[in-house]
C-alpha positions in Angstrom: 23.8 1.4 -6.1 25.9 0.3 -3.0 23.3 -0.5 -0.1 25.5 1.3 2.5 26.3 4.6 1.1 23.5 7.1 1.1 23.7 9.7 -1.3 24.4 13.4 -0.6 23.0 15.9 1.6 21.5 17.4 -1.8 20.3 14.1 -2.8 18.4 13.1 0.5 17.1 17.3 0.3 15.9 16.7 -3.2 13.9 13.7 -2.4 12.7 14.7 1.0 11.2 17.7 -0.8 9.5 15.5 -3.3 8.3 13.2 -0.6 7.0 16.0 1.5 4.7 17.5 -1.7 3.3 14.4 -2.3 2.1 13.7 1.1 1.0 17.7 0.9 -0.8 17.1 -2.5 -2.4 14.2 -1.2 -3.6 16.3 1.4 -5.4 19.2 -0.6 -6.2 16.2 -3.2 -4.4 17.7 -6.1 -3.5 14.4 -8.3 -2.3 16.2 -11.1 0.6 17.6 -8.7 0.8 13.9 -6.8 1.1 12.3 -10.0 3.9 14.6 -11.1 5.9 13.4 -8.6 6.6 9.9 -10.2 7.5 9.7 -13.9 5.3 6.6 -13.8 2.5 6.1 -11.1 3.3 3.0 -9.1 1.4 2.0 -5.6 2.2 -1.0 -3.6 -0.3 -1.7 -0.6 0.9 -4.5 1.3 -1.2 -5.2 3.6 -4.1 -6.2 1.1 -1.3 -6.9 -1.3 -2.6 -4.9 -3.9 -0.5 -2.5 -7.0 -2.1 -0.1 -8.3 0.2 0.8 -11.3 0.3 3.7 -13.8 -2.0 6.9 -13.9 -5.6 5.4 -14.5 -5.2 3.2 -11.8 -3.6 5.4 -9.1 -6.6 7.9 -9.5 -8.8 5.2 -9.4 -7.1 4.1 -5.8 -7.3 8.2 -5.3 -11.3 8.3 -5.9 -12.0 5.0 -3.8 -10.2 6.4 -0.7 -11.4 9.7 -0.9 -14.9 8.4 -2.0 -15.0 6.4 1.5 -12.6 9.0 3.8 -13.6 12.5 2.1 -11.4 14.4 5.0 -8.5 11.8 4.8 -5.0 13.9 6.6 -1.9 12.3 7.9 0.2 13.4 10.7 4.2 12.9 10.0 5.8 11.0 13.0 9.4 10.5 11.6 11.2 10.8 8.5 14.5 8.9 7.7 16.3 8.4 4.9 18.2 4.8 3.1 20.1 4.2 0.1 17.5 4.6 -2.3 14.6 5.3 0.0 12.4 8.1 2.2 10.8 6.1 4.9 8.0 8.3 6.4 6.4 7.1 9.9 3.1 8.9 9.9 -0.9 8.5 11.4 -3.5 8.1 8.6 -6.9 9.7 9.4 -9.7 10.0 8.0 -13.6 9.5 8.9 -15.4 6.4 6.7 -18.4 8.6 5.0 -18.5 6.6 1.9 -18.3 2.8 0.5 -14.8 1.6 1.1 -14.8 -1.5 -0.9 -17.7 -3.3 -0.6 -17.8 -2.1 2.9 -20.4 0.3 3.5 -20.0 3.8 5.8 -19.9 3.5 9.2 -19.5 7.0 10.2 -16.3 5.5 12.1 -13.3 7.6 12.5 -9.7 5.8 12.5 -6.3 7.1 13.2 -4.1 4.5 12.3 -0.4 4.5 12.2 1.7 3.6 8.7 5.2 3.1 7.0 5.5 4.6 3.4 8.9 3.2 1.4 9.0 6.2 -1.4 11.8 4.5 -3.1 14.2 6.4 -5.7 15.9 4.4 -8.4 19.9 5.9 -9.6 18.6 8.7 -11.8 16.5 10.2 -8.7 13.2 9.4 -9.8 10.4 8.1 -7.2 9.2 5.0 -8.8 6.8 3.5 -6.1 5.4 4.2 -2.6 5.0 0.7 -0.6 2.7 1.2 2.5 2.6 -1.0 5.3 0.0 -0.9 7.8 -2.4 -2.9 10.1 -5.8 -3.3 8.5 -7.7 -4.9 11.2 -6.4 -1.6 13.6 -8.5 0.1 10.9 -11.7 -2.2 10.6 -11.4 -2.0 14.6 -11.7 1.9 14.8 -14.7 1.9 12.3 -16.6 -0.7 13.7 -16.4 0.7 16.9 -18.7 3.4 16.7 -21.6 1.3 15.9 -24.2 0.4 18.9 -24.6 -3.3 18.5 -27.8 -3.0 20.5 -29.5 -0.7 17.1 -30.9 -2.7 14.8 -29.3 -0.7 12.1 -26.3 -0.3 13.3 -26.1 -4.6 13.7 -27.2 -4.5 10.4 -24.2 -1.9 9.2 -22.2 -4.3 11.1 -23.0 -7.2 9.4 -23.0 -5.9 5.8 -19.1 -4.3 6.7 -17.8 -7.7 8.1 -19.3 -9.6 4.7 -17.7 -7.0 2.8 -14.5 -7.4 4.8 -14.7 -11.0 4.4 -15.4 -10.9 0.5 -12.2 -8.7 0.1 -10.1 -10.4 2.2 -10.6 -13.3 -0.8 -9.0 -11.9 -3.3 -5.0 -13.3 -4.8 -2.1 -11.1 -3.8 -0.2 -8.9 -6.9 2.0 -11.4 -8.0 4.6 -8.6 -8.5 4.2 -8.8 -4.3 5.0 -12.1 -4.2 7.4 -13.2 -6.8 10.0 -10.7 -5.1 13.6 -12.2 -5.7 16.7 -12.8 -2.9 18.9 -9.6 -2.4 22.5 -9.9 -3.6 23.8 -9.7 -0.1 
């Protein structure tokens, strides 16, 4: 693929449409119809440098998320289009009713701002959505709600940051980390 043509008008249509059904599907939590947007299921979270790769283990990611932000939405900003990429600007929202991790609910509501890379490889197919965003603007927004003068809320507190702490732990995806040079 040359890195400085983009494809055609039909191509960049074709995969803007995809794009936009998958952030709709995600919406209305339809996985089925998410899922059928990639001929294999491929999730690459970079900020906790996690993959979550193939069907079992994208619906897993889909059930934790939902599990801990039931009303999860997005609000587009900007879409633009690359070589072999949609890049979609866009606020993630969602209200943290459920575990998220081993961090338990805070009742805290975020609204945090996100890149997604839905990249495209030369037959058209959407073969991985890489999302970058700032997890401590997250954390922030959740642990803000709780009164730190409430005993239980100081206890909520405290049980979130261990499990923050205890997930932060973990060693990146080595398929994050190995990344080779670009021909350039």
């Amino acid at each position: 693929m040359n890195r400085f043509a983009l494809p055609s008008e039909a191509v960049l249509r074709a995969r803007e449409k995809v794009v936009l059904d998958h952030f709709h599907d995600e919406v209305r939590q339809e996985w089925d119809d998410v899922l059928a947007t990639f001929p294999h299921p491929h999730y690459e979270l970079i900020p906790s440098m996690t993959v979550h790769d193939g069907d079992s283990a994208v619906r897993g990611y889909y059930h934790d998320t939902r599990v801990a932000f039931p009303d999860q939405d997005h609000e587009i900003i900007a879409l633009r289009h690359s070589a072999d990429a949609v890049i979609v600007e866009f606020w993630l929202l969602g209200t943290h009713l459920g575990p998220l991790g081993k961090i338990p609910p805070t009742g805290g509501r975020h609204r945090t701002r996100m890149t997604a890379y839905f990249v495209f490889d030369e037959h058209e197919n959407l073969v991985t959505e890489r999302v970058y965003f700032d997890q401590l603007s997250i954390l922030k927004q959740l642990f803000a709600g709780l009164d730190k003068r409430k005993p239980r809320d100081l206890a909520t507190l405290g049980r979130a940051v261990a499990g923050a702490l205890s997930m932060a732990g973990g060693a990146p995806d080595p398929r994050l980390t190995d990344t080779p040079p670009p021909e350039l």
